[in-house]
N, C-alpha and C positions, 0 to 999 in steps of 0.2 A: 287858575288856568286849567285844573282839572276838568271842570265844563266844557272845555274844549276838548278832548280826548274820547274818543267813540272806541266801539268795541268789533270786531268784524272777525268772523270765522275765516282762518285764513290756511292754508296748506302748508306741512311742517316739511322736513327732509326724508320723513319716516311715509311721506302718503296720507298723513292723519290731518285733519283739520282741529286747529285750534283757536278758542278765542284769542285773540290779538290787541291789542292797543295800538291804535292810528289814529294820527294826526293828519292836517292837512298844512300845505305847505307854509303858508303864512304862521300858524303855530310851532312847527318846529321850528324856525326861524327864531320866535319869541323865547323858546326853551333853550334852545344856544345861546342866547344874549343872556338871560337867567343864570345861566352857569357858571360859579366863581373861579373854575379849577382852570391855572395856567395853560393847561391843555388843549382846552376852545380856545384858545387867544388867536390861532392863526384862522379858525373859521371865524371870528367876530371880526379881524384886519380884513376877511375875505369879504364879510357882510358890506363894510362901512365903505371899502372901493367901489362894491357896487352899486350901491346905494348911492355914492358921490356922482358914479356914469349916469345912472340914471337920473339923475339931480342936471348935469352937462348937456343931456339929448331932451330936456325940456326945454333950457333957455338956447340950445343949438340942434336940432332935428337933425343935419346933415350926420350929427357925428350916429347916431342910431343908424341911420343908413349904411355907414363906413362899417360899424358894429357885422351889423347883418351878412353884409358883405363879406367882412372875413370869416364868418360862419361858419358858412356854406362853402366857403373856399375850404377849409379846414376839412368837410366832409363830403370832399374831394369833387362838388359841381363843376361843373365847365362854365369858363365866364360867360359866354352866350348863353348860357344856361341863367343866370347869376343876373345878368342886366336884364333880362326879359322878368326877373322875379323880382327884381328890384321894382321895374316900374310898374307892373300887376300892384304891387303893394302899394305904390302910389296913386293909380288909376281907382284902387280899393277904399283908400281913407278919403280920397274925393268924395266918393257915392256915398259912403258911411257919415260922415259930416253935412251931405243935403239928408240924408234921414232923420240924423240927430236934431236939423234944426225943423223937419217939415213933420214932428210930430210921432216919428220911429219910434219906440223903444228899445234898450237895447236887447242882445241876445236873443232873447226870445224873438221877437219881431224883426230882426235883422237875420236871424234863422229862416223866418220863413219867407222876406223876402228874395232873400241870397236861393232861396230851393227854386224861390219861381224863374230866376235865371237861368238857374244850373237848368233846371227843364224846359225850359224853350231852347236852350244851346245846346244840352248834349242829352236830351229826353232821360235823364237820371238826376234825382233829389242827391243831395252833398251824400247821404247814407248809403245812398243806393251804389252812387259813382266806387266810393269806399269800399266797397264790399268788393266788387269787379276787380279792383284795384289788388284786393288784399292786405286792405288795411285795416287797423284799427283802431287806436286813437291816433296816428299819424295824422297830421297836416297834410288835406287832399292836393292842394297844389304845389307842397312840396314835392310830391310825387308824380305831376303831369311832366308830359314834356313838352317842345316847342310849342307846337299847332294848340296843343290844350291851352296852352298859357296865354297864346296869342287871344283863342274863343272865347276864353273867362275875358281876359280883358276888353274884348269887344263888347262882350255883354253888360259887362257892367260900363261902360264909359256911354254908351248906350242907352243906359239909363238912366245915367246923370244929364246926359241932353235932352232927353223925351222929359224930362223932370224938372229940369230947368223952363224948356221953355213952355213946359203945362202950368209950371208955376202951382203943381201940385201939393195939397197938405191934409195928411191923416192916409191911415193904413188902407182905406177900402184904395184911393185913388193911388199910392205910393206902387200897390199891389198889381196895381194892373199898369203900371209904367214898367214894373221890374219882369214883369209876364212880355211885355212889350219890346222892352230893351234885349229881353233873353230871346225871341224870338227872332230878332235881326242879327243876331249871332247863329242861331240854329240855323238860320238861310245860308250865310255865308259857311259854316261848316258842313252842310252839304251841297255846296257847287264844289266847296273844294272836293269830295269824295266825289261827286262825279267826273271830274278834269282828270284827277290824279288814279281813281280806279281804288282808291285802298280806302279806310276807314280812319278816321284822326280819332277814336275815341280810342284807348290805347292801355292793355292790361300794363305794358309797362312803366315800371317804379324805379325808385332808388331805395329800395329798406336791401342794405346789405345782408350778403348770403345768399338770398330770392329775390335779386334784380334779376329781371328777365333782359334789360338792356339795358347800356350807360344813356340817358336824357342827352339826345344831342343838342 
């Protein structure tokens, strides 16, 4: 398992950087199961529950929803907040499963279709949104609120019907359904900013400390 173990200059308590030994998640994982001493016992009981749930919300999805759910309640969303992030998430694995089968790849390719949304909806790439936001590795739509959530989701369901009924397959034509779909969200989020007078694009978060506002 040594092979797995990289080295990274990392910052001590003193201000000094030091090489370090780092893992990545799935290998620490593998090194606490490795561990004979009584001591891991309670993280190995911790491993093999989750592992069980996760084993449950394959042959039962609903219960991964419930999961979720209590999350977010935990850090402390509001349930209007909560059911609009629930179904985003659903409205989400829709478009991502017509990619998967119409020739997508993932992440990378699912990266940059998901950018041509984001920019026809809110003329900012997922990085760019992030940044305004003030985030970092945070989960960008963890951090939107209503009207965001609503325009993501319009965007992308958007493009599961333009995509559907193009009966589109392979990245050039996926790419311009997802340019497409994201565009008929950018429309509807600026009629709303001209009815309502204000901007839905929104520095406000929820990263505790520097929430500028609670996500209503």
């Amino acid at each position: 398992m040594s092979d797995k173990i990289g080295q990274l200059k990392l910052i001590s308590s003193d201000g000094k950087y030091y090489t370090t030994d780092c893992v990545n998640t799935e290998t620490i994982f593998r090194l606490i199961q490795s561990i004979p001493s009584p001591k891991v016992e309670p993280f190995k009981r911790w491993l093999a529950r989750v592992g069980k749930e996760r084993i449950d919300e394959i042959e039962n999805p609903e219960l991964g929803m419930q999961r979720t759910k209590l999350l977010y309640e935990k850090k402390g969303y509001p349930k209007a907040w909560i059911e609009k992030r629930l179904r985003g998430i659903a409205v989400r694995q829709k478009l991502t499963d017509e990619w998967d089968t119409r020739g997508a790849e993932k992440d990378l390719e699912y990266a940059i279709l998901t950018n041509e949304i984001m920019q026809g909806a809110f003329e900012m790439k997922v990085d760019d949104y992030k940044k305004y936001k003030g985030l970092k590795r945070e989960n960008l739509r963890d951090h939107m609120t209503d009207l965001e959530l609503i325009i993501t989701m319009l965007g992308e369901a958007a493009t599961t019907k333009i995509t559907q009924e193009r009966d589109s397959r392979g990245m050039p034509k996926l790419q311009r359904d997802a340019k497409d779909g994201g565009a008929v969200a950018g429309r509807t989020r600026k009629d709303i900013e001209r009815q309502a007078g204000t901007k839905v694009i929104s520095k406000d978060n929820f990263l505790p400390g520097i929430r500028k506002k609670q996500l209503k």
